[in-house]
N, C-alpha and C positions, 0 to 999 in steps of 0.2 A: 788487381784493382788499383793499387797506388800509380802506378806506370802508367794504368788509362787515364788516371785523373792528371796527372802530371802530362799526357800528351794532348789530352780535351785544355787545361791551361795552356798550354804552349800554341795549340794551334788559335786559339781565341786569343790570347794575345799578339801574335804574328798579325793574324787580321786588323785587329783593332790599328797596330802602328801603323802598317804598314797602306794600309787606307786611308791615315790620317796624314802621313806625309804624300802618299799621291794628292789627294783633294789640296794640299797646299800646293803643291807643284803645280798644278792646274792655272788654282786661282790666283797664283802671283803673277804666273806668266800672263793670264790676260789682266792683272792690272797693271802691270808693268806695261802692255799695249798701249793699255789707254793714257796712262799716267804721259806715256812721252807722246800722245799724239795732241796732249793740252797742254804740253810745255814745250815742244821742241820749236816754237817760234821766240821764245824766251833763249832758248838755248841759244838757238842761230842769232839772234837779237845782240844778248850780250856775249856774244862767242866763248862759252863754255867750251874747255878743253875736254874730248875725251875721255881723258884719265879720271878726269874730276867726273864726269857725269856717272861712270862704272862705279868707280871705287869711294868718292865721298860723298855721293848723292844715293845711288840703287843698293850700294853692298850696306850701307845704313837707314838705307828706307825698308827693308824688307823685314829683318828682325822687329821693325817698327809695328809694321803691318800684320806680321803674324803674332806678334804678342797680343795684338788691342782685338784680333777677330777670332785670337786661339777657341777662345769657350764656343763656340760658335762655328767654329770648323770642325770640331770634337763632338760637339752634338749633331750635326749631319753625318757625321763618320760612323757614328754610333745607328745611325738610324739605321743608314743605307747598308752596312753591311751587316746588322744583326735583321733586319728587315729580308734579307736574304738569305741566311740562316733561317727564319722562321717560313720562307716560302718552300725550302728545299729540303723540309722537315726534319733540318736537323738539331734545332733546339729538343724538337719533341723526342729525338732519342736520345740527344742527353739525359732529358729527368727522366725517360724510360728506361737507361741504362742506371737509374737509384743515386743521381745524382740532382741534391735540392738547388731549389729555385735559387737559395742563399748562395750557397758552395757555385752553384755557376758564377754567380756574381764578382767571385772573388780575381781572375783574369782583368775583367772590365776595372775594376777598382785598382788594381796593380798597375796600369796603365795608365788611366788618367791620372793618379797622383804622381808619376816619374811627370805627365807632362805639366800639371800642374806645378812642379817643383823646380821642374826646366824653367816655364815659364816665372815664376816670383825669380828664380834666382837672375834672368833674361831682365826682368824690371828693375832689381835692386844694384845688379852690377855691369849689365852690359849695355843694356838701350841709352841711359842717359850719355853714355860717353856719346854715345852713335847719334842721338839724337843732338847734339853738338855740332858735330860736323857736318849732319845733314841741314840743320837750319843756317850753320855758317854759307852754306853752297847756295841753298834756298834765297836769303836775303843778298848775295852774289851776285848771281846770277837769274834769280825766278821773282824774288819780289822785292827788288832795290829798288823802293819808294821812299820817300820822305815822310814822316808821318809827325802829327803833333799832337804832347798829351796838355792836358790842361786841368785848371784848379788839382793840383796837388798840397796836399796838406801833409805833414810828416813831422813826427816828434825824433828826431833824431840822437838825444839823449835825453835822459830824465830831466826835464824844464827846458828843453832846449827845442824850439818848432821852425821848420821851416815852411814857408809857403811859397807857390812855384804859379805864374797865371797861367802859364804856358808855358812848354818845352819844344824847341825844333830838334829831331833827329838827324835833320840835313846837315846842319852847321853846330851842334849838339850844346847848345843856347839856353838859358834860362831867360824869361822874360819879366820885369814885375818881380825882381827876385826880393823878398824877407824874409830875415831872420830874427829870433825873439831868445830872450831869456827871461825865465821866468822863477823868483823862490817868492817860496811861503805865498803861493796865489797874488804876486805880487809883480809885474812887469819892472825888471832892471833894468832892460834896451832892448835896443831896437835899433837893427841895419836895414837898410829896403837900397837898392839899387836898378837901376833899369835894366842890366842886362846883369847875365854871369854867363860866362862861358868856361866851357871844360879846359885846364892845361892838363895834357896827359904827361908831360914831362916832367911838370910838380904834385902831378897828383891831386890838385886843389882846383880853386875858380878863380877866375880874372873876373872881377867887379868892374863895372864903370856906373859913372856917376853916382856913388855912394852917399847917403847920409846916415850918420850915426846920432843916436840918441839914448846920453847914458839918464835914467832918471834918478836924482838924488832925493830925501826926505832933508826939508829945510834948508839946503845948501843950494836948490837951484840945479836946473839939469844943465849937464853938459854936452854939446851938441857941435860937430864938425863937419866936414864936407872932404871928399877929394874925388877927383877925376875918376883914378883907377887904382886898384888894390887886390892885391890877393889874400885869399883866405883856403884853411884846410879845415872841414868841417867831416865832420860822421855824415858826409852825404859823396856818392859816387856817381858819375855817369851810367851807371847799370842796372843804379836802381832806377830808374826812367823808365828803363827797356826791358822791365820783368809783367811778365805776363803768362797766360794760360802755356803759350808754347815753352816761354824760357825754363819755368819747372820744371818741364821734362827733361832738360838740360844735368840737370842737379845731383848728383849721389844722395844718401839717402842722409850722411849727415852734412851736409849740407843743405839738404831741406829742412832738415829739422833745425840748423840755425836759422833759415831764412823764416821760417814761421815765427820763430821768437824773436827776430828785430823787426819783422811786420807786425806783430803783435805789439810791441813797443812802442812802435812808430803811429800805431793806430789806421795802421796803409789797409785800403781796402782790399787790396790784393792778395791778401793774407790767403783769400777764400781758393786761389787757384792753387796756391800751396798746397792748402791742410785736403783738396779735396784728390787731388795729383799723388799725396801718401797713402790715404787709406785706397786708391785705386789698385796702388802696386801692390795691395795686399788681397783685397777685393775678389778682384779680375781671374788670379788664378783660383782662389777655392772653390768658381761657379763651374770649371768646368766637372768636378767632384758631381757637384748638385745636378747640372744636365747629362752627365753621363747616366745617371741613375734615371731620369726621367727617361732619354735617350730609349734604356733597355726596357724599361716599363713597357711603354708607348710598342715597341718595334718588333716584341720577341712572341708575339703571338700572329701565329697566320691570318690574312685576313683576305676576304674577298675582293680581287680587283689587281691585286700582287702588291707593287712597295711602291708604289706612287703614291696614294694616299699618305703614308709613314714619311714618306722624305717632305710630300708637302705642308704637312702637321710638322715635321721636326724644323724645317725652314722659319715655317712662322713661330713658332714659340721660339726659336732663337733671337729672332729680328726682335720678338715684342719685348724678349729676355733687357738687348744692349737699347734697346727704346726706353725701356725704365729705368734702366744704369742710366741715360743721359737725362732723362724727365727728373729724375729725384737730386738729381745737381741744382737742379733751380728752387727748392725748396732751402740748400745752402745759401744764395744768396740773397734769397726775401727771410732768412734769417729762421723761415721755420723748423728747423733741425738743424743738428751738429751734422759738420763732415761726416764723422763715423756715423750716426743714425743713420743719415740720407742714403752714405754707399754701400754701406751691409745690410738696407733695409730689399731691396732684391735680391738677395739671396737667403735672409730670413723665409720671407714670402715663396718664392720658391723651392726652399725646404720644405715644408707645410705640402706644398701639389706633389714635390717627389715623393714624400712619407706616404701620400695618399694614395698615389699612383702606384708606386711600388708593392704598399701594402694588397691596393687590388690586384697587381699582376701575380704576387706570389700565390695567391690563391687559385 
């Protein structure tokens, strides 16, 4: 009996992988269709090399792709081929041959957690590098536009605020630039200049047209002028350019500094940070949760064959990453924390798997 249980494991887990990496082979290939047939006038455009579009565009778009739709490739893998097992009656001799609902379960659970662990470990140490190179390629060659942010506000060290009216990426410009100091609730000076521009070679800004204003108590402020000046402050060209995509860029501590000088800075941007951490954490545990809905749903035969099963497993998937992206916007109207909003679907979806599972095992 040990032997049959160890060969019923082994062949359910063969299926399980081995399903789950065809359905990606599949689906990469046709997005990878599509992907170059909405970029390759960009390519041709800005004559992308070859080498570059294989190897630092595709070979880091793909880990990209299969990490953010894993949970979700997992739960049709799950469906379609346990959906087939219950058509071809062969779950009903497994529990007929004195093996429980539970005991089956334990293959399926062996598998999703290696791919769940594949996957965190794919988010914490391999995609960000990869995501790197594929936006460096992207703004290269696919969306090398100029862009401008505007009203920025930033505490750059404790009393220390900068204010920006506008930034050009083109010519990577400050416009309207101020700078403040500020102790004991009390303004000391005050720099304002019309432009500042990035020196990448000092690492600092080129000021023009400057005025300074030191304020004194009883002595009278002191107050200067000059053309042009450079200054090196706790502010970078990069911080301009961070956004929902650059996070993903980031290792994991390195995110966890960037959250703590956004948090400092009072930078609204904080929110693509803190919400980009709990995702890499997130994203693999659902596939744990939909695999178990997965076999719920799929391991009972049912009238009509496994359409019904893959088309139910389809949508609870889609409606799955629909609430992972809905409960984001609860982070920025401020009604939940990061972690509430991103483990609140998979909360909820524990709750239908417990539900589910408990009816199936009956």
């Amino acid at each position: 009996m040990d032997f049959y249980l160890k060969k019923i494991d082994l062949y359910i887990f063969k299926k399980f992988i081995f399903s789950f990496f065809i359905a990606l082979l599949l689906i990469i290939g046709i997005v990878i269709i599509f992907d170059i047939s909405e970029k390759i006038d960009d390519f041709v455009a800005n004559e992308a090399p070859l080498k570059a579009i294989i190897f630092n565009y595709y070979v880091n778009f793909i880990p990209f792709f299969i990490n953010m739709y894993s949970p979700m490739f997992v739960f049709i893998t799950v469906i379609f081929f346990t959906s087939k097992m219950a058509a071809n009656s062969e779950i009903i001799a497994i529990l007929s041959g004195g093996i429980s609902y539970h005991r089956m379960m334990l293959p399926y659970m062996v598998a999703t957690v290696m791919i769940a662990l594949l996957s965190l470990g794919l988010n914490l140490y391999v995609i960000p590098e990869a995501n790197a190179t594929r936006l460096r390629f992207e703004a290269r060659y696919v969306k090398n536009k100029a862009t401008s942010v505007r009203d920025v506000h930033y505490q750059i060290d404790p009393g220390t605020f900068v204010y920006v009216e506008s930034f050009s990426t083109w010519n990577n410009t400050a416009y309207k630039f101020t700078l403040e100091s500020i102790e004991e609730n009390k303004l000391v000076s005050k720099l304002t200049a019309e432009t500042a521009a990035w020196d990448s070679l000092k690492q600092g800004w080129h000021l023009k047209k400057c005025f300074v204003r030191d304020f004194n108590e009883g002595l009278g402020d002191k107050v200067f002028t000059a053309a042009e000046m450079d200054t090196v402050i706790n502010l970078t060209v990069s911080d301009f350019y961070r956004n929902k995509q650059t996070v993903q860029t980031l290792s994991q501590d390195q995110l966890d500094d960037l959250i703590k000088t956004q948090e400092m800075r009072g930078d609204a941007n904080v929110m693509y940070a803190k919400i980009e951490k709990q995702t890499r954490f997130a994203m693999p545990f659902s596939a744990i949760i939909l695999t178990i809905i997965g076999v719920s749903l799929s391991s009972r035969k049912r009238r009509g064959g496994i359409g019904w099963n893959i088309g139910l497993g389809i949508g609870l998937g889609f409606s799955y990453i629909l609430f992972l992206k809905f409960s984001q916007m609860f982070v920025f109207t401020g009604t939940m924390t990061p972690m509430v909003a991103l483990w609140l679907p998979n909360v909820l979806f524990t709750i239908v798997a417990a539900f589910i599972y408990r009816k199936a095992s009956k």
